[in-house]
N, C-alpha and C positions, 0 to 999 in steps of 0.2 A: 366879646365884640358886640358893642351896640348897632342895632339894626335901628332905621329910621322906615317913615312911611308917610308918606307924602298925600294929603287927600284935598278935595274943594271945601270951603267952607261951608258950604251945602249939605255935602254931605255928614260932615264932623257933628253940625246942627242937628240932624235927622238921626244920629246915631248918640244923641245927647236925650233926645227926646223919648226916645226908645227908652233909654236907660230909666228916665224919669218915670215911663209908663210903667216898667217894667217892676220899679220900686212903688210907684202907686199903689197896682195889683196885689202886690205883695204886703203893703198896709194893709190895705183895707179886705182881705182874707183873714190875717191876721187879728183883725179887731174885730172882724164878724164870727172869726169862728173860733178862734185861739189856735188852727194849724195853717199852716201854710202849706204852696204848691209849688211847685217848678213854673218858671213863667210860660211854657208852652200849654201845659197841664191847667194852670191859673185861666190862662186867654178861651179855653175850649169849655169851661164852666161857663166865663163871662158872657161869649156866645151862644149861650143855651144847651148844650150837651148835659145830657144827666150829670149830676155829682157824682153819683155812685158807683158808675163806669169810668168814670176817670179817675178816682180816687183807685179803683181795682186795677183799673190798668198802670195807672203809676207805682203801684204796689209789687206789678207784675205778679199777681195773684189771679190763677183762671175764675171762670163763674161759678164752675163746678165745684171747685175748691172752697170758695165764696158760699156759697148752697149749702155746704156741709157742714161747714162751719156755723154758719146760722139756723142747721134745720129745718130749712127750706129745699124744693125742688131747684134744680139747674133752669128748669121752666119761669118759677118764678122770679128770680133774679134777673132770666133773661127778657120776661115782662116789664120787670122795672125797670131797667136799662132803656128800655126802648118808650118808657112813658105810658104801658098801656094798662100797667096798674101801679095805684098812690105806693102799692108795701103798707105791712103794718109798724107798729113801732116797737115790737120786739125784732124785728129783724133788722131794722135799721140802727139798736141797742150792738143787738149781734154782729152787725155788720161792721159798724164803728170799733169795735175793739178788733175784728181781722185785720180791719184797714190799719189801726192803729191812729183815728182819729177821731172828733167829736160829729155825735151825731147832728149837728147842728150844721158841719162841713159837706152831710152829705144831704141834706136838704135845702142849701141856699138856691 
């Protein structure tokens, strides 16, 4: 049985546009970093949120986990998360193969 759905052209528009952004973001992730993101995931980098926390959280990977994996403290991880240290670049080497992406993803 086909189901119909009836909308304003307004809003057809505004959910076209969406789709557009939505593909944008996902370009241009992909040409900066060679991975991509889930478009919720994509928009929370865009707006400034660490990479490297969303990357982990998209992963659904704890910090801890994250931490151990890199040979780092839970501490430190939880500093870079939050901005209040750069990281070195062996843990963002280490960190990129947890996440399973380039470390280039996790510092745009």
């Amino acid at each position: 049985m086909n189901s119909t759905v009836t909308i304003s052209k307004a809003e057809y528009e505004a959910m076209k546009q969406q789709i557009e952004d939505f593909e944008d973001v996902q370009a241009a992730m992909a040409a900066k970093t060679g991975c991509t993101l889930p478009h919720d995931f994509a928009v929370r980098v865009i707006e400034g949120e660490i990479p490297i926390r969303v990357w982990r959280e998209y992963r659904g990977i704890k910090a801890v986990d994250l931490a151990k994996h890199a040979g780092v403290s839970a501490a430190y991880v939880s500093e870079i998360e939050h901005g209040k240290k750069p990281g070195s670049i062996e843990f963002y080497k280490a960190a990129a193969i947890a996440l399973d992406t380039s470390v280039d993803a996790l510092l745009v």
